[in-house]
C-alpha positions as CSV (number, residue, x, y, z in Angstrom):
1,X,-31.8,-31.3,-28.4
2,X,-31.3,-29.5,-31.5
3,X,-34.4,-27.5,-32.8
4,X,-35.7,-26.2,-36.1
5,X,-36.3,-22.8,-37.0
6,X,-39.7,-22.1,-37.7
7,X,-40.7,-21.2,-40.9
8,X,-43.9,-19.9,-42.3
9,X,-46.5,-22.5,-41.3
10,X,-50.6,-22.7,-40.9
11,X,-50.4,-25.7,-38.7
12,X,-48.7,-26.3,-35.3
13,X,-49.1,-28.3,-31.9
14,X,-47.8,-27.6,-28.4
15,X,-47.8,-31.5,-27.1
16,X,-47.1,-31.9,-23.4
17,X,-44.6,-34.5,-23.0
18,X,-46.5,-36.2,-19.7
19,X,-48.5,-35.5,-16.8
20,X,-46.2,-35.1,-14.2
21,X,-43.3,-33.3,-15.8
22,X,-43.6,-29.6,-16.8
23,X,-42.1,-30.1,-20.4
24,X,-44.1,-28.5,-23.8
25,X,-42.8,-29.1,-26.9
26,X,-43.4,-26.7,-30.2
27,X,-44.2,-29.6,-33.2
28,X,-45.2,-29.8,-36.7
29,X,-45.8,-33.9,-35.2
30,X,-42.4,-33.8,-38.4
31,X,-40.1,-31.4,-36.8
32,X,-39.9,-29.7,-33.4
33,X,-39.0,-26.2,-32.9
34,X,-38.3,-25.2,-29.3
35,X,-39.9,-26.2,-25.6
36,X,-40.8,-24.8,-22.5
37,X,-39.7,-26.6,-19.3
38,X,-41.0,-25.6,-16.0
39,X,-38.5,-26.1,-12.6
40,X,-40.5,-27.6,-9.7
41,X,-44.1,-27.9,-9.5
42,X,-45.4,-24.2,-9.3
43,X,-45.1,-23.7,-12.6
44,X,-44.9,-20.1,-12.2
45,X,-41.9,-19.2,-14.2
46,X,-40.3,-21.1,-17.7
47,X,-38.1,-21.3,-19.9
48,X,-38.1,-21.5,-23.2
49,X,-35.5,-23.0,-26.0
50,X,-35.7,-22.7,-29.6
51,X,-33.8,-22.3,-33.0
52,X,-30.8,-19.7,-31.8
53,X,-33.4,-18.2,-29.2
54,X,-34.6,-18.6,-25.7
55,X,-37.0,-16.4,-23.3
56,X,-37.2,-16.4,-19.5
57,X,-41.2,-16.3,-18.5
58,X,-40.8,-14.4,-14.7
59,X,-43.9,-14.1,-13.0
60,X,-45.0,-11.0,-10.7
61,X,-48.7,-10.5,-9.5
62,X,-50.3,-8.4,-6.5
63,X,-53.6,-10.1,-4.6
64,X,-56.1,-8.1,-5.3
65,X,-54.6,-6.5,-8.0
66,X,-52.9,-7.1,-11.8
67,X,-50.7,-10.1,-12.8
68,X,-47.7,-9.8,-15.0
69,X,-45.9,-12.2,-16.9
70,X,-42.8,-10.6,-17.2
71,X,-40.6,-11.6,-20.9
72,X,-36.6,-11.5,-20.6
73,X,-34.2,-12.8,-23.2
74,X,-30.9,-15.0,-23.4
75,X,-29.1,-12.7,-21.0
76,X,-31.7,-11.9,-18.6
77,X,-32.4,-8.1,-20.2
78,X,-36.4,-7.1,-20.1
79,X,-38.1,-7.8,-23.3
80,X,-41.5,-7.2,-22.7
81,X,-44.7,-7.6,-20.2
82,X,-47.7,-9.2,-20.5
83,X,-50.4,-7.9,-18.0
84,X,-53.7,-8.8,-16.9
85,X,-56.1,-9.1,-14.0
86,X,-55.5,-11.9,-11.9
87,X,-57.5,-14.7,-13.5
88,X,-55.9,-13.7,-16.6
89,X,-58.5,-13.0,-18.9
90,X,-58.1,-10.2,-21.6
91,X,-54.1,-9.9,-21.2
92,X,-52.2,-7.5,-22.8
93,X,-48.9,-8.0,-24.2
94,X,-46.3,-4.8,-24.5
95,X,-42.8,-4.8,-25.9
96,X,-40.2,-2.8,-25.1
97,X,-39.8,-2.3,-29.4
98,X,-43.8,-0.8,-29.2
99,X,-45.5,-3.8,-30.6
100,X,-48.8,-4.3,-28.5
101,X,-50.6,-7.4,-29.0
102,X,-54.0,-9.3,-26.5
103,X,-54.6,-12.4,-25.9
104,X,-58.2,-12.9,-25.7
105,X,-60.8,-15.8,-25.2
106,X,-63.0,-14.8,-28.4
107,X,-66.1,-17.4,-27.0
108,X,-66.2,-19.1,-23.3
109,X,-67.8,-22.2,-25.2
110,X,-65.2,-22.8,-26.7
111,X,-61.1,-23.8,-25.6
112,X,-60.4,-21.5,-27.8
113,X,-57.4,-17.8,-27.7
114,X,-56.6,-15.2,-29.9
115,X,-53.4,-13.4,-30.3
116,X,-54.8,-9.8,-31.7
117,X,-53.5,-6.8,-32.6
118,X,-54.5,-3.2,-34.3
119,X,-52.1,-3.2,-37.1
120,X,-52.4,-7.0,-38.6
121,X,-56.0,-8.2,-36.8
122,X,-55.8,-11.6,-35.5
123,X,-51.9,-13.5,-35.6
124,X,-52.8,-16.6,-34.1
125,X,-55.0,-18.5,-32.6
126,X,-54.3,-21.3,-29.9
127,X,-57.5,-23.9,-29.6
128,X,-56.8,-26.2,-26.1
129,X,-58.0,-29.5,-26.7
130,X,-59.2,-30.9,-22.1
131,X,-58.4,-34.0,-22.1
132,X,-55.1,-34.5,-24.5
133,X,-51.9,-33.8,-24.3
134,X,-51.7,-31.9,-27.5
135,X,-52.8,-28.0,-28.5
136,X,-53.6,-26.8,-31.9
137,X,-52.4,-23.3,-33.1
138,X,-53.1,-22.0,-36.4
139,X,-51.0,-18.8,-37.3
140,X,-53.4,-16.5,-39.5
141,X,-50.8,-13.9,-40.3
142,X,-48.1,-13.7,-41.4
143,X,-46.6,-10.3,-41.6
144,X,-45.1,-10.5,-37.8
145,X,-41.4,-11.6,-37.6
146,X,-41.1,-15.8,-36.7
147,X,-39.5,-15.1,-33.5
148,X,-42.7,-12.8,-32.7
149,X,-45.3,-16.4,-33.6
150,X,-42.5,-18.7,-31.7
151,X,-42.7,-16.3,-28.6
152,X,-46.4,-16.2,-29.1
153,X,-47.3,-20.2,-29.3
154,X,-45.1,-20.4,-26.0
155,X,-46.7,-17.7,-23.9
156,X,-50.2,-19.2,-25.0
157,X,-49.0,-21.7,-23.0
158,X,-47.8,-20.1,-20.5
159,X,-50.8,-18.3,-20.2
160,X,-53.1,-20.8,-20.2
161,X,-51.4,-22.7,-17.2
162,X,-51.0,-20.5,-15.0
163,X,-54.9,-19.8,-15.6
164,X,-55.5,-23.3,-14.8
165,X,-53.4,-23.4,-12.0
166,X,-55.7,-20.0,-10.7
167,X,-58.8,-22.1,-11.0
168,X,-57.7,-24.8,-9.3
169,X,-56.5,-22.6,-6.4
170,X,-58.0,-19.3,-6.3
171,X,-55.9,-17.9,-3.4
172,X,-52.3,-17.9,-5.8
C-alpha cells in the first residue's frame, strides 16, 4: 500500500483495522499515512510503514525494574529509547539527535496523553476512545519536523498497548 506523506494537520485518527489482527492505520478518514502491524499475538514489538519511512518498535524491560521501548530505523541502526517504569506511566522519550520529549497521562479521568517537551510545550495529544476502533490525535505544534509527529502518533500507540496488555496481565 502506498502512503501519503503527512503534511501539517490539526486532525488525525489511528483506526484499528479489527480485533483480532494487530494492524493500525494513521488516517485523515481521506488519506492514510503509514501503519503499524504487530507479528503474532504478544504484541511486544512493531513495525511501522509510512511515506519514504519506517521504524522498528523493539521492546526490552527488567521485572521489577524500567521498561524500554527501544526506536531503530529502516536499517536496523538505534534511533532512540523511550523509557519508563513498568506500567508505563510518565515515559520518557530520548533521541540519539538530543530531542527529549514525555508522554504523559495529563488526567486519569480522562483517555487522554500528552506528547511534551521543554522547548515547544505540548506537540500532541492522543485522546483513546474504549470501546471503538478509532483514536483521535490532535497535533498542537507545529515547529517539530513531520517525521518527529508521524513517529509520535505511532509510538502513542504503541505505548498505549503495551499498557493495556500490562493491566490485563500484570506478571509481563
Amino acid at each position: 500500500m502506498e502512503y501519503q506523506e503527512l503534511k501539517q494537520t490539526k486532525a488525525l485518527f489511528m483506526v484499528r483495522q479489527d480485533i483480532i489482527n494487530g494492524e493500525y492505520i494513521l488516517t485523515d478518514h481521506t488519506l492514510n499515512y503509514g501503519k503499524l502491524v504487530y507479528d503474532g499475538l504478544g504484541r511486544e514489538e512493531g513495525n511501522v510503514y509510512a511515506a519514504g519511512i519506517s521504524w522498528k518498535f523493539g521492546y526490552d524491560f527488567e521485572p521489577f525494574g524500567k521498561t524500554e521501548i527501544l526506536i531503530y530505523d529502516n536499517p536496523d541502526n538505534l534511533i532512540g529509547k523511550a523509557t519508563s517504569n513498568r506500567h508505563l506511566e510518565n515515559v520518557k522519550l530520548i533521541m540519539n539527535d538530543g530531542f527529549i520529549a514525555k508522554f504523559e497521562d495529563p488526567s486519569i479521568f480522562l483517555h487522554e496523553y500528552e506528547w511534551t517537551c521543554k522547548e515547544h510545550g505540548t506537540l500532541l495529544c492522543f485522546k483513546v476512545h474504549p470501546f471503538s476502533l478509532t483514536d483521535e490525535i490532535h497535533t498542537l505544534n507545529d515547529t517539530i519536523s513531520i517525521h518527529l509527529i508521524t513517529l509520535f502518533c505511532f509510538l502513542s500507540s504503541h505505548i498505549l498497548i503495551l499498557k493495556k496488555r500490562h493491566s490485563r496481565n500484570p506478571h509481563f
